[in-house]
VEXDREN-2710 file (C-alpha; in Angstrom, 1 decimal):
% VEXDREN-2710
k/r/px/py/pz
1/UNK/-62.8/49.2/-53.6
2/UNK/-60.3/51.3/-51.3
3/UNK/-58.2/49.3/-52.5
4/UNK/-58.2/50.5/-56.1
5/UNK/-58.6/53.9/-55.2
6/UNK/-55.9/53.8/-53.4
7/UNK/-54.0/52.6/-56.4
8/UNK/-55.3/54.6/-58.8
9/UNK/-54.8/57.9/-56.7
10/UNK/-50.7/56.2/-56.4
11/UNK/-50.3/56.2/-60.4
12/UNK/-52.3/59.0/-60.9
13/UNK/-49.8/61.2/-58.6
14/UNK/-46.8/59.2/-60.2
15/UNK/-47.3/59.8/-64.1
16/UNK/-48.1/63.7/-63.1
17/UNK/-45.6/65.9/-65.0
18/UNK/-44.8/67.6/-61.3
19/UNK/-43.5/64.9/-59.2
20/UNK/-43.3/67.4/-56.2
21/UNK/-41.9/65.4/-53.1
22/UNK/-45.6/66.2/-51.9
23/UNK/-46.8/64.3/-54.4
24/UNK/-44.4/61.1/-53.9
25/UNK/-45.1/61.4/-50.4
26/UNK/-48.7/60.9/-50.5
27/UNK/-48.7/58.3/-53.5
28/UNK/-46.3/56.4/-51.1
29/UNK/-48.8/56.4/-48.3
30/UNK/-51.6/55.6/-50.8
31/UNK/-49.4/52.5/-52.1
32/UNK/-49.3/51.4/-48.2
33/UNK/-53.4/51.6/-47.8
34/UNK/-53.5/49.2/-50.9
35/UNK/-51.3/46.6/-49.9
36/UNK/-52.9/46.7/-46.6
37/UNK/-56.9/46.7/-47.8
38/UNK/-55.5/44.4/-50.2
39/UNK/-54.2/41.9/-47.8
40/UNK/-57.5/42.2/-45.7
41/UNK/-59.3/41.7/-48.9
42/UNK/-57.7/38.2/-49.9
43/UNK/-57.0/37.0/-46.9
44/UNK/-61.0/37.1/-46.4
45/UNK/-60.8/34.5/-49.3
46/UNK/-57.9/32.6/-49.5
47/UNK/-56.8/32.6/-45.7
48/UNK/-52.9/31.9/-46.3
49/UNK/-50.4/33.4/-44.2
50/UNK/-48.7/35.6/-46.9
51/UNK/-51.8/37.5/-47.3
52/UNK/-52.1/38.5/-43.5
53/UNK/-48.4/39.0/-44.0
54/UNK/-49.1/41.6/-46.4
55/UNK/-52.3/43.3/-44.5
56/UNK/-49.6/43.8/-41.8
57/UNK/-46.7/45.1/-43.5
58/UNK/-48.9/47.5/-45.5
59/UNK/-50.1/48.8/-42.0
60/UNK/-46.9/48.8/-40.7
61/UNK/-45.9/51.4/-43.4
62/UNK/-48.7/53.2/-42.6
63/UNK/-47.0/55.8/-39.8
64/UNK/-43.5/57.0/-41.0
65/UNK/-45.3/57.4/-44.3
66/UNK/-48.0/59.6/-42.5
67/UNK/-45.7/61.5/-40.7
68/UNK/-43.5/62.0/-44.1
69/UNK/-46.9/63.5/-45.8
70/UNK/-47.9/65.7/-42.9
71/UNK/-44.2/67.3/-43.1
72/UNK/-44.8/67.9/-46.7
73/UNK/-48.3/69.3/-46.4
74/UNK/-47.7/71.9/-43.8
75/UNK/-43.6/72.6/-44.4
76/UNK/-44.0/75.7/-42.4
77/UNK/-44.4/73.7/-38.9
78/UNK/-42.6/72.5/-36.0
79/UNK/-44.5/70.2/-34.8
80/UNK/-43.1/67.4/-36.6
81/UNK/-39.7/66.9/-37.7
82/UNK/-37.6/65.0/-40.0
83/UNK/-36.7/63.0/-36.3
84/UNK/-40.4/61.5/-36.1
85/UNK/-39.9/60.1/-39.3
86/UNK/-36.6/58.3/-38.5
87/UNK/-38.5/57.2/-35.5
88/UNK/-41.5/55.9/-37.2
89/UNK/-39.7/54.2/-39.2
90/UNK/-37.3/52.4/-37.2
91/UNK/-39.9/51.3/-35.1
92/UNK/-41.9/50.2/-37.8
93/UNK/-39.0/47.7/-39.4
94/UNK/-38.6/46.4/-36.2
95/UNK/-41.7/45.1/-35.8
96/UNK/-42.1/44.0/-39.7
97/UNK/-38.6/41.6/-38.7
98/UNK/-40.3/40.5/-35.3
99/UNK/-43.1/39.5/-37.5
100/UNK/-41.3/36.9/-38.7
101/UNK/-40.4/35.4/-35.5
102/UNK/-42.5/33.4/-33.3
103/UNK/-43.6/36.9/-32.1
104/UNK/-45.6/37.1/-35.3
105/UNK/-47.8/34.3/-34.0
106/UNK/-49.4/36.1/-30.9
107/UNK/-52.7/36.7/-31.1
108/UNK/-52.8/39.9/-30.2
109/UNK/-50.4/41.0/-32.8
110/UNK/-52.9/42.4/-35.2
111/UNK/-54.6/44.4/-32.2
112/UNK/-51.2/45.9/-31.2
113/UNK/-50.4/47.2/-34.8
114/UNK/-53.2/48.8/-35.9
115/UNK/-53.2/50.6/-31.9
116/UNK/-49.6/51.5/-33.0
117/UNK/-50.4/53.0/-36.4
118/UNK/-54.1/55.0/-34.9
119/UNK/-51.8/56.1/-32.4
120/UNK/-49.7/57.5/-35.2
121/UNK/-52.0/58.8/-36.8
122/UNK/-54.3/60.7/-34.5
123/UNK/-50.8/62.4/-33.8
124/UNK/-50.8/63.5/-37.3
125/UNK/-54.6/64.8/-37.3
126/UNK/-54.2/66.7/-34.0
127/UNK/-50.6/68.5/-35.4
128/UNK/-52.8/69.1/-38.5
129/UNK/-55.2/71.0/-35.5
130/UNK/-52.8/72.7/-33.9
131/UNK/-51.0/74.2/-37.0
132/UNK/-54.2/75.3/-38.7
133/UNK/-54.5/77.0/-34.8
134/UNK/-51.1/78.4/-34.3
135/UNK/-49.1/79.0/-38.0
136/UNK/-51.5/78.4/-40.9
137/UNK/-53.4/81.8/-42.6
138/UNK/-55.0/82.9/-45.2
139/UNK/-55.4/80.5/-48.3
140/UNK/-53.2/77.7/-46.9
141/UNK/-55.5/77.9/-43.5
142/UNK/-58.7/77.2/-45.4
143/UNK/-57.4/74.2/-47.3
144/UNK/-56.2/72.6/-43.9
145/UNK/-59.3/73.5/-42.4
146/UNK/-61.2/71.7/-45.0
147/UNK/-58.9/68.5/-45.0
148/UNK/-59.6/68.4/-41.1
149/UNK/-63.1/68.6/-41.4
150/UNK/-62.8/65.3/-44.1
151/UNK/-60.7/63.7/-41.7
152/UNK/-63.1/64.2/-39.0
153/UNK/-65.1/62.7/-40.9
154/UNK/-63.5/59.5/-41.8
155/UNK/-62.7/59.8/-37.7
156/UNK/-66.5/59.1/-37.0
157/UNK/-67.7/56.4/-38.8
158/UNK/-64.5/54.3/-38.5
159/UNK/-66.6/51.8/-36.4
160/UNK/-69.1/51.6/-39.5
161/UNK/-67.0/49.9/-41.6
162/UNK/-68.5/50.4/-45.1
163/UNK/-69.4/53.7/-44.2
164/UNK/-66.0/54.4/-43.0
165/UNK/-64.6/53.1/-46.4
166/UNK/-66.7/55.2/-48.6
167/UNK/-65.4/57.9/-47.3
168/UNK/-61.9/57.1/-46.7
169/UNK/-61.7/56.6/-50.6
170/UNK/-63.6/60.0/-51.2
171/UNK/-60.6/61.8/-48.7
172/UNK/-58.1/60.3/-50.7
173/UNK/-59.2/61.8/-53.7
174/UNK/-60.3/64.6/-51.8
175/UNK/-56.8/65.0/-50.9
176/UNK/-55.6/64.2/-54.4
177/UNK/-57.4/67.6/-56.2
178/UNK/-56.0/69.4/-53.0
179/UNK/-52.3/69.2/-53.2
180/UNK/-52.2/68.6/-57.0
181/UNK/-54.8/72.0/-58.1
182/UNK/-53.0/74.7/-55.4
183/UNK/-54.9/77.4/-57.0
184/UNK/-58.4/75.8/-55.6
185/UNK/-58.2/77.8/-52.6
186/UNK/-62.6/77.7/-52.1
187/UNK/-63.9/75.0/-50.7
188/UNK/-66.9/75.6/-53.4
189/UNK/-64.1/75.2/-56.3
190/UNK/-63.3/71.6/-54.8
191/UNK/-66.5/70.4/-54.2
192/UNK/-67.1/71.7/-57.5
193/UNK/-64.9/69.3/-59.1
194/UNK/-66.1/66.5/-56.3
195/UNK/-69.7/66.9/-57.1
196/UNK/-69.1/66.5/-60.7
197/UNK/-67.2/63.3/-60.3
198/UNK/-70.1/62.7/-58.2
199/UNK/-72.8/63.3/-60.7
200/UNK/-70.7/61.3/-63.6
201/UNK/-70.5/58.4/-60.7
202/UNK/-74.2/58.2/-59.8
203/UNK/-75.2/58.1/-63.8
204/UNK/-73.0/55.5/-64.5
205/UNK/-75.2/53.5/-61.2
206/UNK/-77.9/54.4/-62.8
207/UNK/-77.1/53.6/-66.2
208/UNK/-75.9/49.7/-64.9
209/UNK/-79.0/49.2/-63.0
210/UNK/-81.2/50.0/-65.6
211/UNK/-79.3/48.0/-68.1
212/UNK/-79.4/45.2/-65.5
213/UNK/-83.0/45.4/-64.4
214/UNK/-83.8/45.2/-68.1
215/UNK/-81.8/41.9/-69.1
216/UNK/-81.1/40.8/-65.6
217/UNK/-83.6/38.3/-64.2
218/UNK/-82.8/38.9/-60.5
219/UNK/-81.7/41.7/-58.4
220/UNK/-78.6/43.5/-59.0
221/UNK/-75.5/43.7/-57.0
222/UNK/-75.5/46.3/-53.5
223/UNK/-75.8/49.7/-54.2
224/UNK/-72.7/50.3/-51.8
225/UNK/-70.7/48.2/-54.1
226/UNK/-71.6/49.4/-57.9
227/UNK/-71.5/52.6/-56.8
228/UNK/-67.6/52.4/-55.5
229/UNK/-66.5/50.1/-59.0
230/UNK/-68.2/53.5/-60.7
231/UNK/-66.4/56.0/-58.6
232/UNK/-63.1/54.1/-58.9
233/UNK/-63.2/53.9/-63.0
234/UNK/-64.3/57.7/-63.0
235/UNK/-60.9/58.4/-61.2
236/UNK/-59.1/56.1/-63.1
237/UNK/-59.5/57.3/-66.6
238/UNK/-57.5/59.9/-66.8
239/UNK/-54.7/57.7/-65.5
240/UNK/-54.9/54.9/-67.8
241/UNK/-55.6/57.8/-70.7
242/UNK/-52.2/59.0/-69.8
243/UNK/-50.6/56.0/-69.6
244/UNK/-51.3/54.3/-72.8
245/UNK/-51.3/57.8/-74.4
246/UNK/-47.5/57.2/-73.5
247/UNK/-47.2/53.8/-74.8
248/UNK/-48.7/54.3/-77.9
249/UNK/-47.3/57.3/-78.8
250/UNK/-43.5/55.5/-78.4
251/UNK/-44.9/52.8/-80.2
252/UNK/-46.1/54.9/-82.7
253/UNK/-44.5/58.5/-83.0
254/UNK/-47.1/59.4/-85.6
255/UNK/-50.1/59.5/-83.8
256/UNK/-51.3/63.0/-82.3
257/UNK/-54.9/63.1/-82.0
258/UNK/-55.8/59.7/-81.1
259/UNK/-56.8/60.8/-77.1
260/UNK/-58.0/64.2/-77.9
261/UNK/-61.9/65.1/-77.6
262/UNK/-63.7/66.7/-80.3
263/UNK/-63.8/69.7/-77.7
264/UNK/-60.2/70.3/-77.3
265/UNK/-60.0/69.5/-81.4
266/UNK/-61.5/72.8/-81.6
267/UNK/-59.5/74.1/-79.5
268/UNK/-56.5/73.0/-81.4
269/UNK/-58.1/74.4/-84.6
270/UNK/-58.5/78.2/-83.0
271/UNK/-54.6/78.3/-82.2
272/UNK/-54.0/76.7/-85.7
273/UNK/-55.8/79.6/-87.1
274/UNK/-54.3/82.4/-84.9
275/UNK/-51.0/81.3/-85.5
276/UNK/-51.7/80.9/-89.6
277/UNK/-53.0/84.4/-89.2
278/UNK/-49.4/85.2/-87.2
279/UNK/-47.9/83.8/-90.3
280/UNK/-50.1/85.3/-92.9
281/UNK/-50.6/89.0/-91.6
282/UNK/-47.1/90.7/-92.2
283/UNK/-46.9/89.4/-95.9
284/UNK/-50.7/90.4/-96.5
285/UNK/-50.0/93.8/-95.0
286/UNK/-46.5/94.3/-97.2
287/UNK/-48.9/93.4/-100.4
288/UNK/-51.7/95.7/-99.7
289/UNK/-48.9/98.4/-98.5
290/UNK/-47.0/98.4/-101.6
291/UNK/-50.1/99.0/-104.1
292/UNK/-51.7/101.6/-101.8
293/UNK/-48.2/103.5/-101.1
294/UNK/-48.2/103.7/-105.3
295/UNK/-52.0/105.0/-105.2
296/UNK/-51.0/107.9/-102.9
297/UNK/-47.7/108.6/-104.7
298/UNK/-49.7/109.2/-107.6
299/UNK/-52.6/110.9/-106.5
300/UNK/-49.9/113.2/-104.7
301/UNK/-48.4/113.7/-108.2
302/UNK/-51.7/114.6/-109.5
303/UNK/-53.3/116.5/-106.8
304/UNK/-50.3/119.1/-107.3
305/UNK/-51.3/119.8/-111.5
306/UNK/-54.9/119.5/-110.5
307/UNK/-56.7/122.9/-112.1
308/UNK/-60.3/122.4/-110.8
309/UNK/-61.4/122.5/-107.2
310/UNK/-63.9/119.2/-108.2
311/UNK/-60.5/117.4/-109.3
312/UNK/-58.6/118.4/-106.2
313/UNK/-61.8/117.1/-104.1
314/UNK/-61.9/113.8/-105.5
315/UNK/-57.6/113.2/-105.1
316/UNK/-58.0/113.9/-101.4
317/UNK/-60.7/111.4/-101.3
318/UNK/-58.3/108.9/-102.6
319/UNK/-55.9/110.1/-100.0
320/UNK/-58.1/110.2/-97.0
321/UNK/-59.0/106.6/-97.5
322/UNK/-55.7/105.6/-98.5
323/UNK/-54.5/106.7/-95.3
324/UNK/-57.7/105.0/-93.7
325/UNK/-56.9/101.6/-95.5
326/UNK/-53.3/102.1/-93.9
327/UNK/-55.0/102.5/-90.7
328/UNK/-56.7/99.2/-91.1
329/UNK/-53.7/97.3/-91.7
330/UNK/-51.8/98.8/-89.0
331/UNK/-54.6/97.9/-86.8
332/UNK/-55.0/94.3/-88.3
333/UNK/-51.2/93.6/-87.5
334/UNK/-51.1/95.2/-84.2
335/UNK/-54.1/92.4/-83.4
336/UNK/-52.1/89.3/-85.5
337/UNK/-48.8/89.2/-84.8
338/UNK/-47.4/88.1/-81.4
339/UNK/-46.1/90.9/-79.0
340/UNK/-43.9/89.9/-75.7
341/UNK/-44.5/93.0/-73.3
342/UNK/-42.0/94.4/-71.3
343/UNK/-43.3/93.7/-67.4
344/UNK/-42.2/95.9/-65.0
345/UNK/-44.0/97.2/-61.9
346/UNK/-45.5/100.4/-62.5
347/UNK/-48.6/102.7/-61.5
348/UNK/-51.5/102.4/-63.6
349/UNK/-53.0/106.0/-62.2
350/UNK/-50.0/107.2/-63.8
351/UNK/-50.4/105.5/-66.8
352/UNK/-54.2/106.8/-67.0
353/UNK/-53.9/110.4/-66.6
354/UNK/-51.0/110.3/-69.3
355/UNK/-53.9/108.5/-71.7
356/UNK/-56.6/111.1/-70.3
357/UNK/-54.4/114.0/-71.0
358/UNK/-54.3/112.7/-75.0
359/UNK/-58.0/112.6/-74.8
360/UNK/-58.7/116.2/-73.5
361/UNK/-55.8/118.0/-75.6
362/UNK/-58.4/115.7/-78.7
363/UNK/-61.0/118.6/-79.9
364/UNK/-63.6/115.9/-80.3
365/UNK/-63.6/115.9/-76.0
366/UNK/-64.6/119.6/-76.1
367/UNK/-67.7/118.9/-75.2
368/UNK/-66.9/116.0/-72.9
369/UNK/-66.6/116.7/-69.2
370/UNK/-63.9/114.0/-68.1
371/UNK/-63.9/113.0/-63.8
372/UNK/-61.3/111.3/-62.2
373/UNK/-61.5/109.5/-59.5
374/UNK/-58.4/108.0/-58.9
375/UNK/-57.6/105.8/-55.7
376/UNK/-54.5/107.7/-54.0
377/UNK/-52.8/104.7/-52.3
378/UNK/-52.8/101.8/-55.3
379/UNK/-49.9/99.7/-55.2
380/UNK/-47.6/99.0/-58.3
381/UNK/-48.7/96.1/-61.2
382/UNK/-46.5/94.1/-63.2
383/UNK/-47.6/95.6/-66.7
384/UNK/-46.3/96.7/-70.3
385/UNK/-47.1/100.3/-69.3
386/UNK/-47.4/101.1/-73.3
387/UNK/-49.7/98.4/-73.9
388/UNK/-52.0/99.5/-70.7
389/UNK/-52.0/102.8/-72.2
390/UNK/-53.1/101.3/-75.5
391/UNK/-55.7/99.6/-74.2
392/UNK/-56.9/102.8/-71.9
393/UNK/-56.8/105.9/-74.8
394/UNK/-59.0/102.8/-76.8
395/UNK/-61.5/102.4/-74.7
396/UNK/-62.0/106.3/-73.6
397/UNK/-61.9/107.4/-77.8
398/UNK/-64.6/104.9/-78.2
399/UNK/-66.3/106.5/-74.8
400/UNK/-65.9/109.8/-76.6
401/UNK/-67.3/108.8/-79.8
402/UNK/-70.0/107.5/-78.4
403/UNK/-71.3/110.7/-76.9
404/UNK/-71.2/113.2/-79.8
405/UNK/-73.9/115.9/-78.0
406/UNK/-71.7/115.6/-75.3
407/UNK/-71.3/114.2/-71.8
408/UNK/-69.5/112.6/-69.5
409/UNK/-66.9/110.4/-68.9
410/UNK/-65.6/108.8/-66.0
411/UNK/-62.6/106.7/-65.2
412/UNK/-62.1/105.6/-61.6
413/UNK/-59.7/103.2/-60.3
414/UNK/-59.7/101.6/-56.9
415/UNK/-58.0/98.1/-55.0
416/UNK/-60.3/94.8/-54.9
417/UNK/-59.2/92.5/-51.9
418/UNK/-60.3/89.0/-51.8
419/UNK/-59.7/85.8/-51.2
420/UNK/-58.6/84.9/-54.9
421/UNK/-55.6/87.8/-54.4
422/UNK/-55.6/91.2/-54.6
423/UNK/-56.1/93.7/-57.4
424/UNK/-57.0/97.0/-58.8
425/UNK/-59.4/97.8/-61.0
426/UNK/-60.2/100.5/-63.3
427/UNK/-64.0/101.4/-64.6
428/UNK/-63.7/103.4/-67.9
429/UNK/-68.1/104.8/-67.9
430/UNK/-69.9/106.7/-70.5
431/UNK/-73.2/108.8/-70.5
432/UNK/-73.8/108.0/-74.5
433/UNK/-76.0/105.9/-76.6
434/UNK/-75.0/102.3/-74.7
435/UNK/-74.9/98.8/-76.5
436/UNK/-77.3/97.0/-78.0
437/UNK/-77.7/93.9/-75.9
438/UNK/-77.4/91.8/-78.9
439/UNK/-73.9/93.1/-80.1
440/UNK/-72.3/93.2/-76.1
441/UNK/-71.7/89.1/-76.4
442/UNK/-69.4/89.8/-79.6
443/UNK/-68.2/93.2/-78.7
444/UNK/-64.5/91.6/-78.5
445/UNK/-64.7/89.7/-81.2
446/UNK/-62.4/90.3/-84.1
447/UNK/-64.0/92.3/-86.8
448/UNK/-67.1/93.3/-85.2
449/UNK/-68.1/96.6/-85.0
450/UNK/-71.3/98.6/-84.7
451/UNK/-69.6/101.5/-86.5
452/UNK/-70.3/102.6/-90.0
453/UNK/-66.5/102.8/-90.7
454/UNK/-65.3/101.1/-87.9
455/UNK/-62.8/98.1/-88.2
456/UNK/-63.7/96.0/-84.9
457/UNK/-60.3/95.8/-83.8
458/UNK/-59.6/98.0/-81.1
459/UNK/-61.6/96.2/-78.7
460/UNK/-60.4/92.6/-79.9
461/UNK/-56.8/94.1/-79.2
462/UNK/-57.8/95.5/-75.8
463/UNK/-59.0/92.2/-74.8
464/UNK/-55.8/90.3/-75.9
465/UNK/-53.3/93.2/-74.1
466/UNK/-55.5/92.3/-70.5
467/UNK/-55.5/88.4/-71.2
468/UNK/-51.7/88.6/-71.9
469/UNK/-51.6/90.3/-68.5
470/UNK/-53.6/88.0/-66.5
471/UNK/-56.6/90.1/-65.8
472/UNK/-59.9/90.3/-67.4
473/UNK/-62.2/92.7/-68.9
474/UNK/-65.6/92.8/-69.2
475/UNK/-68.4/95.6/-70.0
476/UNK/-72.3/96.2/-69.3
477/UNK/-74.3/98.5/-71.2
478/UNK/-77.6/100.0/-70.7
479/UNK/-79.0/101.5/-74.0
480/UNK/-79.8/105.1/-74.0
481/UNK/-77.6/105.5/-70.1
482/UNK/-74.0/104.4/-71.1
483/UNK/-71.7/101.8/-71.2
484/UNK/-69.0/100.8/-68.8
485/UNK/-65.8/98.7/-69.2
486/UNK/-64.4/97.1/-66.1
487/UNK/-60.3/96.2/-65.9
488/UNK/-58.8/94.0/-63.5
489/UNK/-55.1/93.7/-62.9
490/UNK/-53.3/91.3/-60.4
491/UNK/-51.3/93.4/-58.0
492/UNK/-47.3/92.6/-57.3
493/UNK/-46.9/89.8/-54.8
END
């Protein structure tokens, strides 16, 4: 079974789109584990020299290929060099030629490699110590950290062979999701992903037993054993997915859809539709514009020989919503069609007191006291400052409107330092009426509203300007307290 993890994590790392020299360096070593569990494996059975031929040469590329992957891992030592893998190496060939020699008949041959290649590799695990000790910080330290604690682990049941196994193959992988998903710096957010591949591999145990025990006259196969033939086909699906995803689509240029779930079908479907409504949104507008341009023109026209003050009232009610259907089409293409913002580094208290002076020159803020509580020392983020302003004068009109006795609102702004990276965020809070808890799940949904003439677009098109960014927004609303809307923006570097 370590065996076919080890091949599977090998072609796994190989059809990857990034074929990093990381990557290569630890399929390589993976490539060495399987020819040398494989030679243990059949030489158990068929006991012919080639096999033991291969169990040997596999461990015998074992070291330089180790010491290659540790340079890769952690680039940023000096522990060791580019020297240790010439080194390795060498040695290592030499004894694969003495192998064939009557040397290769000694009988403590086999002893003598694997004490050369634990040698070589307890060297590896205690550079992987000393780095983590001396150079490695922050996210990178973590990750080593965690990949010493799975090697120490491997390190203590290596005298309990199936034990030892088990857990060798779960390192692998466990090494796998490390150096191929950078941005899993928690150790939660990998043993996420391991404890659902864990889950999946204990149902599909459970499942076979069942299906055994209920057709199967005798006892089933060793726990031990259906549980790694699971584990090794749950790795290897995406793999083989991949791969004759590949063949089939050369073979057949036509096909699309074959491999895709129903999930990410949806998925497809929703940028379908947003980039038919791209498509359809600036012809739609021109044919509602034209008509409605007329209807003012000639209200306009007739407003000017209007003689009673009852006419003249009704021709501005044209006019007033004419202008208001503009609005709505304004707002509809501002949300449908696809914007590239200009990202340059700039200061988003700047950018908020120049959206906060456009609110209180607004005579609907008269009777809004506006705080600021601005953090003094924010450093820049890489924004479209008009599109941050956009999204800021949204929020605080709809802050405003939502207060019409009056009250107060408050925008503060301060730096968020964690793990994840740095940011700053910005709280825009109100004092009014709040959000129903019903409508908060669909307040950025396209066309909702809780307005009586509200378009439910503003908030949509916030949420696409901070997405486009790489933030996030979200809000919480108390009925009857006030609302809040909390921004988060990735700082430079």
């Amino acid at each position: 079974m370590l065996m076919a993890v080890g091949i599977t994590v090998s072609v796994a790392l190989m059809i990857n789109t990034k074929r990093e020299p990381l990557h290569i360096s630890f399929a390589a070593l993976c490539v060495a584990i399987t020819f040398h569990r494989g030679g243990v494996l059949f030489n158990q059975f068929f006991h012919q020299g080639a096999w033991l031929l291969i169990e040997r040469l596999g461990l015998l590329a074992l070291p330089p290929l180790a010491i290659n992957f540790s340079r890769e891992l952690y680039r940023g030592q000096r522990l060791i060099r580019q020297r240790d893998v010439r080194t390795t190496t060498i040695f290592s060939v030499s004894l694969a030629v003495l192998l064939f020699t009557p040397l290769g008949g000694w009988q403590y041959a086999g002893s003598f490699l694997y004490l050369y290649t634990d040698a070589v590799l307890l060297v590896c695990y205690l550079s992987l110590i000393v780095y983590a000790r001396q150079r490695a910080s922050g996210m990178e330290k973590k990750r080593i950290v965690y990949l010493i604690i799975a090697c120490t682990a491997a390190i203590a049941t290596y005298t309990v062979q199936p034990l030892f196994n088990l857990i060798l193959a779960g390192l692998l992988y466990f090494v796998m999701i490390m150096i191929t998903h950078p941005h899993l710096t928690e150790l939660h957010d990998l043993m996420i992903r391991a404890i659902l591949i864990l889950i999946v591999t204990l149902f599909a145990t459970v499942i076979f037993y069942l299906v055994t025990g209920f057709f199967g006259p005798g006892p089933g196969p060793p726990f031990t054993l259906v549980f790694m033939v699971s584990f090794v086909i749950m790795i290897a699906v995406v793999p083989f997915q991949v791969l004759l995803k590949r063949l089939l689509t050369r073979m057949y240029p036509e096909i699309k859809d074959v491999f895709t779930s129903p999930f990410d079908l949806d998925e497809k479907l929703e940028r379908e539709k947003a980039l038919l409504l791209e498509k359809m949104a600036p012809v739609l507008a021109h044919e509602i514009r034209n008509p409605l341009g007329s209807i003012k023109g000639a209200a306009q026209v007739l407003l000017s020989e209007a003689e009673s003050a009852e006419q003249r009232n009704l021709l501005d009610v044209i006019t007033e919503e004419v202008n208001r259907l503009n609005r709505v089409v304004t707002k509809f293409l501002d949300y449908a069609r696809p914007y590239q913002p200009e990202m340059r580094p700039r200061s988003v208290n700047a950018v908020i007191e120049k959206a906060l002076a456009v609110i209180e020159a607004d005579s609907l803020s008269s009777r809004i006291e506006i705080q600021w509580e601005l953090h003094p020392h924010l450093p820049l983020v890489l924004m479209d400052q008009e599109q941050i302003h956009q999204v800021i004068l949204n929020i605080a009109i709809n802050a405003v409107e939502a207060m019409p006795e009056g009250g107060t609102l408050t925008v503060r702004t301060s730096r968020i330092e964690s793990d994840t990276g740095d940011a700053v965020a910005i709280a825009i809070r109100d004092t009014g009426h709040g959000i129903p808890r019903e409508a908060l799940k669909n307040i950025f949904t396209p066309f909702f509203t809780t307005k009586e003439r509200g378009v439910g677009l503003g908030l949509a098109v916030c949420d696409r300007i901070i997405r486009s960014h790489g933030g996030k927004i979200r809000v919480k609303s108390i009925p009857g307290q006030g609302t809040i809307f909390l921004i988060r923006l990735e700082i430079l570097g």
